[in-house]
VONUNU-886674 format. One line per 4 residues: their letters; for each residue x, y, z of C-alpha. Coordinates in steps of 0.1 Angstrom, whole numbers. Layout:
// VONUNU-886674
a	X:Y:Z | ...
***
This chain:
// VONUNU-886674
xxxx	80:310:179 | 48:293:171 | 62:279:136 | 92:255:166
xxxx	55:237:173 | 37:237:141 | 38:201:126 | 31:186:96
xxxx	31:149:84 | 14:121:80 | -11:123:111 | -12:160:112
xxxx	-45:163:102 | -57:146:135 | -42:177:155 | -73:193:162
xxxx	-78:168:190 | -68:176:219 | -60:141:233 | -36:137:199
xxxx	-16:166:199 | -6:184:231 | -12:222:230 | 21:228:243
xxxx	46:198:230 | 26:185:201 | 27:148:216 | 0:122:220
xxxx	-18:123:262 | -6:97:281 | -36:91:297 | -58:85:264
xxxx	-29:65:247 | -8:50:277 | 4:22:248 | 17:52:225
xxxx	35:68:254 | 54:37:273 | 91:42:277 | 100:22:249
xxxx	87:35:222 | 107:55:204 | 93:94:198 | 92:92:164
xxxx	64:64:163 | 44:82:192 | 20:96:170 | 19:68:145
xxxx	11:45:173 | -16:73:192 | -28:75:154 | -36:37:150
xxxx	-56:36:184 | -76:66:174 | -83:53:138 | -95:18:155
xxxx	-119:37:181 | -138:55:158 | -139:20:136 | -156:5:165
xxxx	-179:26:180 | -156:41:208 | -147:71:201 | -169:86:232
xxxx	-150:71:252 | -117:88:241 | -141:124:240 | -147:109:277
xxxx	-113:105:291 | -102:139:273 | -128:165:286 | -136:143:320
xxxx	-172:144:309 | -197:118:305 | -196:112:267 | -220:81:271
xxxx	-248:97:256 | -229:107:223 | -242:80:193 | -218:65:174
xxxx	-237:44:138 | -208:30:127 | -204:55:95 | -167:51:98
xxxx	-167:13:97 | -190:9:66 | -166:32:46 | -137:13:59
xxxx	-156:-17:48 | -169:-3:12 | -134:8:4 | -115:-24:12
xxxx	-142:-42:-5 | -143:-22:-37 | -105:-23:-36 | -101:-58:-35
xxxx	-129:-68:-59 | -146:-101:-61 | -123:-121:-67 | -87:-121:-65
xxxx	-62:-136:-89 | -28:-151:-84 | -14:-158:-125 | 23:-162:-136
xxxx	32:-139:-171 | 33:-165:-197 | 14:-197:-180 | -16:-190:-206
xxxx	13:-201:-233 | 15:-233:-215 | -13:-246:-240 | -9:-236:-269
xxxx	-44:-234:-295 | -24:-237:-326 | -11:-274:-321 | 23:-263:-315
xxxx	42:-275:-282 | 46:-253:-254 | 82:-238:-244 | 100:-248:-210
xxxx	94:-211:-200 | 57:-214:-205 | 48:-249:-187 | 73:-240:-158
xxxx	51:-204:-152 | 22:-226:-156 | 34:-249:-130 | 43:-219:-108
xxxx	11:-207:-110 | -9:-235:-102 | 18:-243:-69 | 11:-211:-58
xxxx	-26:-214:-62 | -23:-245:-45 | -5:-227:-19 | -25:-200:-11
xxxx	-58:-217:-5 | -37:-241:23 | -28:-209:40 | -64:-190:37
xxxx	-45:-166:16 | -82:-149:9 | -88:-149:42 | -56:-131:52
xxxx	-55:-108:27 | -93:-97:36 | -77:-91:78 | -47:-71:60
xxxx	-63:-51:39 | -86:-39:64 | -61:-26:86 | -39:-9:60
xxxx	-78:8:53 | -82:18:84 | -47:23:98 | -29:30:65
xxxx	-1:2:71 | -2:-33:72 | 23:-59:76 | 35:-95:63
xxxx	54:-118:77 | 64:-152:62 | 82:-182:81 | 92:-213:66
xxxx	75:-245:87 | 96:-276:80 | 68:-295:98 | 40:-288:74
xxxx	66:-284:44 | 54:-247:35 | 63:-213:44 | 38:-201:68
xxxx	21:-166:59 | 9:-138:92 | -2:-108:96 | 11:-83:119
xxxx	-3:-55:139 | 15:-24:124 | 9:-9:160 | 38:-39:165
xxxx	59:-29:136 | 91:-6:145 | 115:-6:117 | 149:9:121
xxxx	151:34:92 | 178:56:87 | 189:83:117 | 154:79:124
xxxx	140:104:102 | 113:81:87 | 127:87:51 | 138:52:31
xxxx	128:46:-5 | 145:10:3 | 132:-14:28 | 156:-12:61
xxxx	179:-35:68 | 168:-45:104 | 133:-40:120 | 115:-51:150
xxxx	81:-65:162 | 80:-52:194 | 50:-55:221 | 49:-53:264
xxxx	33:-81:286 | 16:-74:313 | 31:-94:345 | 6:-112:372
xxxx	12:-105:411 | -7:-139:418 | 24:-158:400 | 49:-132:406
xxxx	61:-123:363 | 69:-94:361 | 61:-65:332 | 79:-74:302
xxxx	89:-62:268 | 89:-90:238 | 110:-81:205 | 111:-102:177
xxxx	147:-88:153 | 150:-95:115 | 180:-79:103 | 206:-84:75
xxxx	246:-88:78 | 274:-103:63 | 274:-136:67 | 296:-151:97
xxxx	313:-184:111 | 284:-214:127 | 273:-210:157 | 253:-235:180
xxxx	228:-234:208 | 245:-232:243 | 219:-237:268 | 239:-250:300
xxxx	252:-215:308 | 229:-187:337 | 211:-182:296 | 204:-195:268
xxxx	225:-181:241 | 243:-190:209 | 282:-195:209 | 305:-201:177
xxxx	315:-238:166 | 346:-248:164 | 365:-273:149 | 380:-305:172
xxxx	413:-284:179 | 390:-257:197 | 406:-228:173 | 395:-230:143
xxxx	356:-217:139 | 335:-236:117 | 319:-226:87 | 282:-237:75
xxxx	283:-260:45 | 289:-250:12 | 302:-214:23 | 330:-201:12
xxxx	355:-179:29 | 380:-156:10 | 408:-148:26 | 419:-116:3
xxxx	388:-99:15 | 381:-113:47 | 345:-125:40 | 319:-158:35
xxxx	299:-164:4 | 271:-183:-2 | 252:-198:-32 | 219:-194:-26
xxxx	196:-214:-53 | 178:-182:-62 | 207:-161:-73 | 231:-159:-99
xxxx	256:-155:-83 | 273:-158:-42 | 263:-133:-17 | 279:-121:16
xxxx	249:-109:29 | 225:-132:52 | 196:-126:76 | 195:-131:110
xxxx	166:-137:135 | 166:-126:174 | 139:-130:194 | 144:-120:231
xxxx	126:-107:264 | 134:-81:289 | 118:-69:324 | 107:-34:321
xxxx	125:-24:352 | 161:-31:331 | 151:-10:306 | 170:24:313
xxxx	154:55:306 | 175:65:274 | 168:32:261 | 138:24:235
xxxx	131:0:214 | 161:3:190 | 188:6:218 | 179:-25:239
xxxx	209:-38:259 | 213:-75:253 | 231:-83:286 | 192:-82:301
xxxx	175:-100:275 | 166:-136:278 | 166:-153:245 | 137:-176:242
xxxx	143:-211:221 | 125:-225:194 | 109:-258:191 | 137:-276:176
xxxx	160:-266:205 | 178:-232:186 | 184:-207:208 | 168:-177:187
xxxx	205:-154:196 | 212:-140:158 | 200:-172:142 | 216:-173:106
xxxx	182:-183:91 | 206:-181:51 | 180:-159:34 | 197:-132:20
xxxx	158:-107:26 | 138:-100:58 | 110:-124:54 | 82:-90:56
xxxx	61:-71:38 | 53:-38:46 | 20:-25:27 | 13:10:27
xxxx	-25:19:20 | -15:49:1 | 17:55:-20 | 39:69:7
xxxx	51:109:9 | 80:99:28 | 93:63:19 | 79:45:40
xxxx	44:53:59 | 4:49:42 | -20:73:51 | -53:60:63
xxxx	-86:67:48 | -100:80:76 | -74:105:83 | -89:134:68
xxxx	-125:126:76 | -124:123:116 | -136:158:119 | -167:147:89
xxxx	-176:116:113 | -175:142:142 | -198:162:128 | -221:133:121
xxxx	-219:117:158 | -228:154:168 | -257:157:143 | -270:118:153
xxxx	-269:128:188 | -286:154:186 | -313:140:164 | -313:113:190
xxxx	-323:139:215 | -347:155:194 | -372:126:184 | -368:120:221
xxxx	-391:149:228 | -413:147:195 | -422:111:202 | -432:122:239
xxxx	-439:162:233 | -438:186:257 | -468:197:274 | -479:227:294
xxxx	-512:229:312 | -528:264:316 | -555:266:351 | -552:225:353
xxxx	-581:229:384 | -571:220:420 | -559:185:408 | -530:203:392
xxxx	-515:215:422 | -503:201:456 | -508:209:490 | -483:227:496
xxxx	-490:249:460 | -465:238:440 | -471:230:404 | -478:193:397
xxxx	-458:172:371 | -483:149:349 | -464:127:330 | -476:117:296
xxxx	-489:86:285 | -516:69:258 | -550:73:266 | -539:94:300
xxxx	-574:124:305 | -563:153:322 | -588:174:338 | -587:212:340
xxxx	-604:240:351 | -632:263:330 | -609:278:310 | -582:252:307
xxxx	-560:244:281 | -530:223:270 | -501:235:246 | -476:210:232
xxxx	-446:220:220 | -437:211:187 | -400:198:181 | -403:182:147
xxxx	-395:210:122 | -356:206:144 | -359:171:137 | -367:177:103
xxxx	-338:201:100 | -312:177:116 | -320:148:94 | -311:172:64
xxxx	-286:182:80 | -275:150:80 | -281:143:48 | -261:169:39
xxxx	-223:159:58 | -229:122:42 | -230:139:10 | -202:156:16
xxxx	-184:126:37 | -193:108:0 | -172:135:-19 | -142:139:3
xxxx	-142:99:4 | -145:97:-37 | -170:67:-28 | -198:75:-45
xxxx	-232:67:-31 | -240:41:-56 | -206:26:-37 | -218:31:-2
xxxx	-250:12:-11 | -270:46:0 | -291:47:-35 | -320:24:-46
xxxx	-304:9:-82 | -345:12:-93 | -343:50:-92 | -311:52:-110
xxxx	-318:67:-148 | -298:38:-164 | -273:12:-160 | -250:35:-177
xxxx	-257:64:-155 | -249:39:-126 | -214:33:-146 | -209:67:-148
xxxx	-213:74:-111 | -183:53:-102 | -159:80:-118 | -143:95:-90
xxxx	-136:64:-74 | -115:48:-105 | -81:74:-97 | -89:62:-56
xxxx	-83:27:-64 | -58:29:-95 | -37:43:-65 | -45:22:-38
xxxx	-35:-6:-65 | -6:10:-77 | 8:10:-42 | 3:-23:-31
xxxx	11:-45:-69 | 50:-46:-63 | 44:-53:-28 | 24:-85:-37
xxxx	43:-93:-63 | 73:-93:-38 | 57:-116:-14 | 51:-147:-39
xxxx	86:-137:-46 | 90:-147:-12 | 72:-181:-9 | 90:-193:-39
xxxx	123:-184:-23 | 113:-198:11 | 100:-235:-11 | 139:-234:-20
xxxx	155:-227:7 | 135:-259:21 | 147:-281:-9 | 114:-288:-15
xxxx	116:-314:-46 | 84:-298:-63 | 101:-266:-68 | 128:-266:-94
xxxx	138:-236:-118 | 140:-197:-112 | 123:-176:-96 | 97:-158:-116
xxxx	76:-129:-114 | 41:-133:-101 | 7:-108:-102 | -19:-101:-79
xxxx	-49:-92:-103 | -77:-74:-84 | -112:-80:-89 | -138:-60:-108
xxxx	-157:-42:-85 | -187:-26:-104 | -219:-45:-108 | -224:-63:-142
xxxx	-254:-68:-167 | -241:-106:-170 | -268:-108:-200 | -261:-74:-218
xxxx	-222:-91:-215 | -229:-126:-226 | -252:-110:-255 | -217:-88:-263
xxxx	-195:-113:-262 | -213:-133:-286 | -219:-113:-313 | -185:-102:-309
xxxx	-171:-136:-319 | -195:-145:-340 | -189:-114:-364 | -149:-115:-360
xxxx	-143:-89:-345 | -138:-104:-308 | -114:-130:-302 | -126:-161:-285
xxxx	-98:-154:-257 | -112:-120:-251 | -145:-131:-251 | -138:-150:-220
xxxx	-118:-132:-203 | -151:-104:-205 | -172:-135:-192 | -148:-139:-167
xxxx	-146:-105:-156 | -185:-106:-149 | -186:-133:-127 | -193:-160:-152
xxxx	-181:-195:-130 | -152:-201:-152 | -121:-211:-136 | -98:-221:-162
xxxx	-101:-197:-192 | -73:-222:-209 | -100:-252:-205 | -129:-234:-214
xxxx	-119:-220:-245 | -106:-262:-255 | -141:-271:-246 | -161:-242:-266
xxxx	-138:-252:-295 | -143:-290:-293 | -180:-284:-303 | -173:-261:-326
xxxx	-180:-284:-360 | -189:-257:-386 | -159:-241:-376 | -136:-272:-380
xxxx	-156:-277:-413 | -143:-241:-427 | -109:-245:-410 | -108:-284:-434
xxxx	-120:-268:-465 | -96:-246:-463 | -63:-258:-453 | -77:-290:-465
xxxx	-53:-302:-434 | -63:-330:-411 | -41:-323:-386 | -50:-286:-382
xxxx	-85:-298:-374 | -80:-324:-351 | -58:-293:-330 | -89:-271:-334
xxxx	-109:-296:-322 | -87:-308:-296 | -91:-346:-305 | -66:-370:-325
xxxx	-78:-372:-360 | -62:-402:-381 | -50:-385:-419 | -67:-403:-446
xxxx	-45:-435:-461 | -26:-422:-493 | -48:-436:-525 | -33:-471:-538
xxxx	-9:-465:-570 | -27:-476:-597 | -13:-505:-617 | -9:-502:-656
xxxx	-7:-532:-682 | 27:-534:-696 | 35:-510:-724 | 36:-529:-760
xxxx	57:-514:-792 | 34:-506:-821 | 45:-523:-849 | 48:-561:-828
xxxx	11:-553:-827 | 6:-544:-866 | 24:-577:-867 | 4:-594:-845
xxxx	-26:-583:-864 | -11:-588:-902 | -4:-628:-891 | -41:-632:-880
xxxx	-58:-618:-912 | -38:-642:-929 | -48:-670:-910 | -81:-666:-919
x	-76:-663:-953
***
């Protein structure tokens, strides 16, 4: 019987609270997570959403209040030192790395070192890559992906969401709450190796009483279909709505240009400039409000009925009604923190280490306590005299101060109790659950920052001791590179769909390469890398990609390596003596050498026959004779 209530999935290791799993129905308390529990939400994301608050309350410093509203107890006196946000903070920062890297396959063939010129695909990933560079620092991509990451961290989902602005000529790049995110995956049983075809952003605002709005629930709807007849805004109506277009004979419906319609199987094409070939498939955008009090009790968030919902507009006067927005993807992103069990859903990285930061808060509070009494020790007075009682008998309380006298009685004495060997023992114990808090988290401490480099054996040693955290973020990575790779996928679509004149040719594929995240001997490397090339036996390439690597300020290996080779002369002298080419050096050097002249043809005095000169000299002697 007990097996009907025994659950097991990605939250289930927050069960032991009380507040998170009922005893009874397994479901998340109304009263600590009134936003998990609303009518609307459907009961499968009840204890994804309940899971998201709790993660975020222990994240800031509030989980004594959540302790509060569970056992009805004053909680205020619990300490809270923010160990769960400097983990959440050390493992996002350590997962993104210093820097990160948006680069094209192929754009570092754009320039080629050998003097030969550079293919179409090369010079069009090269121009790809710096557009999308270019891009990303107009939208604060670093800044966004720094919000993101912290909530897929600490939440274990995070979402994307990109919008094409025809104002600023862009597509537009958010983030989104996944406490917002409700997608519709199939039957509902949270299972889809695929993205779904239709999701929801979903969120309730509160009404006023002083100007009469009412509660109401706001859902923004991406979701794909096959692609249908125009329709227009119609706002003259009790609503605004969208209505087919038809043609001036009010019968036949009208068809958005360059579609195509195929009568044999009854459906529309379109081309779109990223594809190969037509699709029927398009997406469609919704974006509509209802009161609370027309949503029915068997209704959620999946199974809204449109005849309440008020379809808001956008700024160009499109009534937002199944807007064909002729993208054949939802414009999102969803990025798990963890490679999902299920399909779909991260895990966060506090998940299995609530009960660890419990522990902790217990331990702090206590210690709290504690130096509370050893910083102002007990005292007990034995025969204090007649000044330690009152008149009417009773003992009399003396509190304790600096330089305070007491005086007693012949015989007198004071006692104080003595509460530091507990304090002692609480800071080790301590000690002891962020050790282990270290080791469940495979952050090392040389990672949390809790060890004084100057103590550490060796640089290597240090190396060493971020093992267990290499497998952590090889997964984290591996979870989140086709994801990334996906959104620039995105943005270059969205730039097409735009006509944007700066963006011709296909689609290609695109890399978000993380950061190093260990610290660097920049000396012991730069000492490396140059008896590396020196010898032979390190490429010039690799040597600055290492620099790069360890934070050297280069920000085009492509240029540096032209400007380490232009002073290269020795080098250019070897390279001439032995091609004994002029134009090989002049690459090398990256300057234009003029080849040396061809040597003149030497010209010859005209060949004369022997015997006319025999002749010549026989007629001479016999002149002078």
């Amino acid at each position: 019987m007990g097996l009907a209530r025994f659950i097991v999935d990605r939250w289930s290791a927050l069960n032991y609270k009380r507040a998170f799993a009922d005893p009874a129905y397994k479901q998340p308390s109304r009263e600590v997570f009134p936003g998990a529990m609303r009518t609307w939400v459907p009961k499968e994301d009840r204890r994804r959403l309940a899971s998201y608050t709790l993660f975020a309350a222990y994240a800031h410093n509030q989980a004594w209040e959540i302790a509060s509203i569970q056992d009805h107890t004053d909680a205020s006196a619990r300490r809270e030192f923010g160990d769960p946000a400097m983990l959440v903070a050390s493992i996002t920062s350590h997962m993104l790395g210093r820097k990160q890297t948006i680069t094209v396959p192929g754009a570092e063939d754009a320039e080629p070192s050998d003097g030969t010129t550079a293919t179409p695909e090369a010079q069009h990933a090269a121009d790809v890559q710096e557009k999308l560079r270019a891009w990303a620092k107009a939208e604060h991509f670093s800044l966004r992906l720094q919000q993101s990451e912290r909530k897929a961290v600490r939440e274990g989902d995070t979402i994307y969401l990109l919008g094409l602005d025809a104002a600023k000529g862009r597509p537009r790049l958010s983030v989104i709450d996944p406490g917002f995110y409700f997608p519709d995956l199939p039957d509902n049983a949270g299972d889809s190796a695929d993205y779904p075809d239709r999701i929801h952003f979903a969120w309730q605002v509160d009404g006023d009483s002083l100007t009469g709005t009412k509660d109401k629930l706001r859902r923004l709807t991406f979701e794909l279909g096959p692609i249908g007849t125009r329709t227009i805004s119609a706002t003259a109506g009790p609503r605004p709505e969208r209505v087919p277009a038809y043609d001036m004979d009010g019968i036949t419906p009208l068809m958005t240009g360059g579609d195509v319609y195929d009568p044999g199987t009854e459906t529309i094409s379109r081309q779109y400039p990223w594809n190969d070939t037509p699709s029927t498939i398009t997406c469609y955008l919704t974006d509509a409000e209802w009161d609370l009090d027309d949503i029915k009790g068997d209704q959620d968030v999946h199974t809204l009925d449109y005849r309440y919902a008020t379809f808001l507009t956008r700024d160009d006067g499109e009534v937002l009604d199944h807007l064909d927005l002729q993208l054949d993807f939802i414009p999102a992103v969803h990025v798990p923190n963890s490679i999902p069990e299920d399909g779909h859903w991260g895990e966060s990285s506090l998940s299995t280490l609530l009960q660890l930061f419990d522990e902790l808060q217990g331990t702090d509070t206590d210690s709290s306590q504690a130096s509370a009494t050893t910083g102002s020790p007990i005292l007990g007075i034995v025969n204090p005299g007649d000044k330690g009682s009152s008149r009417r008998g009773e003992q009399k309380k003396i509190r304790v101060q600096p330089g305070m006298v007491v005086e007693m009685a012949q015989g007198g004495n004071i006692f104080a109790v003595d509460t530091s060997p507990q304090l002692a023992e609480l800071r080790n114990k301590t000690a002891e659950l962020q050790d282990r808090l270290s080791l469940n988290a495979r952050m090392p401490a040389v990672a949390l920052g809790s060890i004084d480099p100057t103590k550490a054996p060796s640089g290597f040693a240090i190396d060493l001791s971020y093992g267990p955290m290499e497998p952590l973020l090889d997964s984290m990575h591996l979870a989140r590179d086709d994801k990334y790779s996906l959104l620039f996928k995105m943005v270059q679509r969205l730039y097409k769909a735009g006509q944007h004149p700066d963006w011709p040719g296909p689609v290609v594929d695109v890399q978000l390469v993380w950061g190093t995240y260990k610290p660097t001997d920049k000396s012991a490397v730069l000492e490396q890398v140059s008896t590396g090339v020196k010898s032979g036996v390190m490429s010039l390439e690799t040597g600055v990609r290492l620099l790069v690597e360890a934070g050297y300020p280069i920000d085009d290996a492509g240029e540096e390596i032209a400007r380490i080779q232009s002073r290269q002369f020795e080098a250019a002298r070897a390279l001439a003596d032995a091609t004994g080419s002029t134009e090989a050096v002049g690459d090398f050097l990256g300057i234009d050498i003029n080849s040396d002249p061809p040597p003149p043809t030497p010209v010859l005095p005209p060949a004369t026959n022997p015997a006319d000169q025999q002749n010549q000299g026989a007629q001479g002697s016999g002149g002078n004779e």
